[in-house]
C-alpha positions as MATLAB code, in Angstrom:
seq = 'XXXXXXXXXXXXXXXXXXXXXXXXXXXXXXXXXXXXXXXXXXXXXXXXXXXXXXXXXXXXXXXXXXXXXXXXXXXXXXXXXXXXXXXXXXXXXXXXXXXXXXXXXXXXXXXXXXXXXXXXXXXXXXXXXXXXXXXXXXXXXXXXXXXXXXXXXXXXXXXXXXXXXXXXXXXXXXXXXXX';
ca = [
    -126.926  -48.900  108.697;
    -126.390  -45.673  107.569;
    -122.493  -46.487  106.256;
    -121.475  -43.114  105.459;
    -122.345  -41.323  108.717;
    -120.417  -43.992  110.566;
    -117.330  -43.791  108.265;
    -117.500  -39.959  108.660;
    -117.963  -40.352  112.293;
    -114.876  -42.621  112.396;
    -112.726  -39.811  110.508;
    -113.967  -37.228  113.114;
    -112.822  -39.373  115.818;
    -109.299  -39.890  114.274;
    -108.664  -36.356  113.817;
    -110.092  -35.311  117.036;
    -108.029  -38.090  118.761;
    -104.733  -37.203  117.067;
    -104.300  -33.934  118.745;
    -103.238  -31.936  115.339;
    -105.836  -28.903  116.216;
    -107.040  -27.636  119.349;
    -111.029  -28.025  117.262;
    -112.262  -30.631  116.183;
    -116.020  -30.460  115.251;
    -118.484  -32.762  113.610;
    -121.110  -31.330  111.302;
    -119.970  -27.797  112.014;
    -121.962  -24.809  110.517;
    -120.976  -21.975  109.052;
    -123.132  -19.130  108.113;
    -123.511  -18.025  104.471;
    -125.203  -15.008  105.208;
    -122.237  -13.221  103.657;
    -123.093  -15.282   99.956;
    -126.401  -13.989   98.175;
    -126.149  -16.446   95.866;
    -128.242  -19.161   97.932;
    -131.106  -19.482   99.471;
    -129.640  -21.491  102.204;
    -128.263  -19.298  105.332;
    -125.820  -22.598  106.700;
    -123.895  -24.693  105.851;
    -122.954  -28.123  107.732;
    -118.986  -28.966  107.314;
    -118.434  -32.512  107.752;
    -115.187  -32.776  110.024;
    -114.438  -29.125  110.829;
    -110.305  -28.546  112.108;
    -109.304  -25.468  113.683;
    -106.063  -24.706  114.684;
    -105.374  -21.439  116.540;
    -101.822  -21.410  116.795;
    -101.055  -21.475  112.852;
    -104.320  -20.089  112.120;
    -105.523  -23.119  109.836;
    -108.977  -24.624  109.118;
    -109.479  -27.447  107.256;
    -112.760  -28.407  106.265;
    -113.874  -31.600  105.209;
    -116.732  -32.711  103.076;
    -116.420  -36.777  103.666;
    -117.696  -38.586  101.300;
    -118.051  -42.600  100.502;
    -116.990  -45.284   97.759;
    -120.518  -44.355   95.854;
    -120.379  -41.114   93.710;
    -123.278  -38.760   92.237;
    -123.481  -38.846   88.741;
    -126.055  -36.052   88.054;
    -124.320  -33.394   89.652;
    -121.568  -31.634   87.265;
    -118.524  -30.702   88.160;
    -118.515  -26.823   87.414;
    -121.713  -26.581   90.201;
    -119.664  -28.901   92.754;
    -117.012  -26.682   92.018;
    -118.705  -23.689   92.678;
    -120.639  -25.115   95.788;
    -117.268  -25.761   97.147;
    -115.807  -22.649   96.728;
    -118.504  -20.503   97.931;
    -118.813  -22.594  100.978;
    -114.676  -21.824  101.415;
    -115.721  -18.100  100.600;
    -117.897  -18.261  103.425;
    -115.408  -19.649  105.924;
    -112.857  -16.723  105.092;
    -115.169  -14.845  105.224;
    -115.946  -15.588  109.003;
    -112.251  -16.291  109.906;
    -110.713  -13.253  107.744;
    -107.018  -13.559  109.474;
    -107.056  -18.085  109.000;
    -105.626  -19.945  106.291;
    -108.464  -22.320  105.028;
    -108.645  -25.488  103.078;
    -112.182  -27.140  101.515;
    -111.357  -30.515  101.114;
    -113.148  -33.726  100.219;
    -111.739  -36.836  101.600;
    -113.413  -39.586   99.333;
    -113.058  -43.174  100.385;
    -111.442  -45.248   97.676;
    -110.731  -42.310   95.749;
    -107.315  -42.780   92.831;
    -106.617  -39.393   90.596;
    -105.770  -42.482   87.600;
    -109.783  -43.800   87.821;
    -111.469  -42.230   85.283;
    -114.714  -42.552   86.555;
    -114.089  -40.184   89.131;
    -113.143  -37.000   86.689;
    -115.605  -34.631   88.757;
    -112.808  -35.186   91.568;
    -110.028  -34.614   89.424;
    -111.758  -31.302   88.601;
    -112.198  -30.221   92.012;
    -108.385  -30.900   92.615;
    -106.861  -29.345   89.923;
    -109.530  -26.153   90.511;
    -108.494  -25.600   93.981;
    -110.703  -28.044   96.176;
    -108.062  -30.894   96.829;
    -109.468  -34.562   97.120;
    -107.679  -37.094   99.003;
    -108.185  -40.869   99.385;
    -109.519  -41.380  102.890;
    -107.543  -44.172  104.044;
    -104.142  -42.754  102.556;
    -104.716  -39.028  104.091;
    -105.521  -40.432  107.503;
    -102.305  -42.900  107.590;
     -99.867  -40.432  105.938;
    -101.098  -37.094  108.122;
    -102.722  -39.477  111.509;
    -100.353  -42.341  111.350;
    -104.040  -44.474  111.578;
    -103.739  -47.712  109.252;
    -106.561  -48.708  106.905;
    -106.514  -51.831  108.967;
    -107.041  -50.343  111.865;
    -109.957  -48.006  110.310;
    -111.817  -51.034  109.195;
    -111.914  -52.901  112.192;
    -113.410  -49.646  113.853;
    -115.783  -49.662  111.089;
    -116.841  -53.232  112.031;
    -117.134  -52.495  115.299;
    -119.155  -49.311  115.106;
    -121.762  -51.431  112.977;
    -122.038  -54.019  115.105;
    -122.486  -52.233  117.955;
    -125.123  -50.602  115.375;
    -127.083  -53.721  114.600;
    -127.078  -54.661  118.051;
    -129.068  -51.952  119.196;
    -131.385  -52.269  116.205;
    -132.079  -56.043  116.883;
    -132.971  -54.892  120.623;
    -135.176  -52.081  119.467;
    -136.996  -54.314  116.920;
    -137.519  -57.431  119.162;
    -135.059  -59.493  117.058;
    -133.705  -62.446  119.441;
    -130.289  -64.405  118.848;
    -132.630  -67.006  117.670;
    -134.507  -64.873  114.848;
    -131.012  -64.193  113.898;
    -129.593  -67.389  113.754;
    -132.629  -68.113  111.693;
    -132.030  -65.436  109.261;
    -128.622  -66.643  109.081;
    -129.209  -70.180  108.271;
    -131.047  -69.125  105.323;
    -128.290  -66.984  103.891;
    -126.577  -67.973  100.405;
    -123.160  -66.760  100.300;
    -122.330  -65.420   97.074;
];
């Protein structure tokens, strides 16, 4: 269903709702011409938050409950930070934050000491649900049953495209253990 491009979509929609900055963008990107260290000329911010009057950006790499494993934390550190570089770099006279907003993310689970790194190195990681109540006043309640609804509305269109009728469905749901 493609879960983490609707939860990130869902975020975007929040922020952009809320009012907080006068731009809101969704898969922003920002050149990294100015950083010879890649290969790659762009790079695509998640949830992208300008705003003009305090000259602040926030960018946000949203990410889901599943984590990487194989990637260390000194190269996601550096990743990070370059693509901050780049953003000063392009908006010389803004104050800019890199930020991860992982879902279901605690600084006391262990398992999730790549994070930890990032936030005590200068890329701050914030638990999803918890940033968007305490800075968007949006409940994780509320965030879930727009989830839900996104998804459905998802698998509806799917069914349509793929010739699935109620009673295929009801079919397929007959058959279903729950676990």
């Amino acid at each position: 269903i493609c879960e983490g491009n609707v939860w990130q979509h869902l975020i975007y929609e929040t922020i952009a709702q809320s009012g907080a900055f006068n731009i809101v963008e969704e898969e922003k990107r920002v050149s990294l011409n100015a950083d010879h260290q890649t290969h790659r000329q762009t790079h695509r911010v998640d949830i992208w938050c300008q705003d003009d009057e305090h000259r602040r950006i926030f960018a946000f790499n949203s990410k889901g409950k599943s984590f990487n494993n194989t990637e260390s934390q000194e190269g996601l550190l550096a990743e990070y930070a370059r693509y901050k570089h780049a953003i000063e770099v392009a908006w010389p006279n803004y104050e800019v934050t890199y930020a991860v907003l992982k879902d279901e993310y605690s600084p006391s689970d262990p398992k999730l000491g790549k994070y930890h790194f990032l936030t005590a190195n200068g890329i701050p990681v914030y638990n999803t649900a918890d940033y968007l109540q305490t800075t968007f006043g949006l409940s994780s309640v509320e965030m879930e049953a727009r989830r839900r609804a996104m998804v459905i509305e998802i698998l509806r269109k799917r069914m349509r495209e793929a010739g699935v009728s109620l009673t295929d469905l009801c079919e397929l749901v007959s058959t279903m253990t729950v676990e």
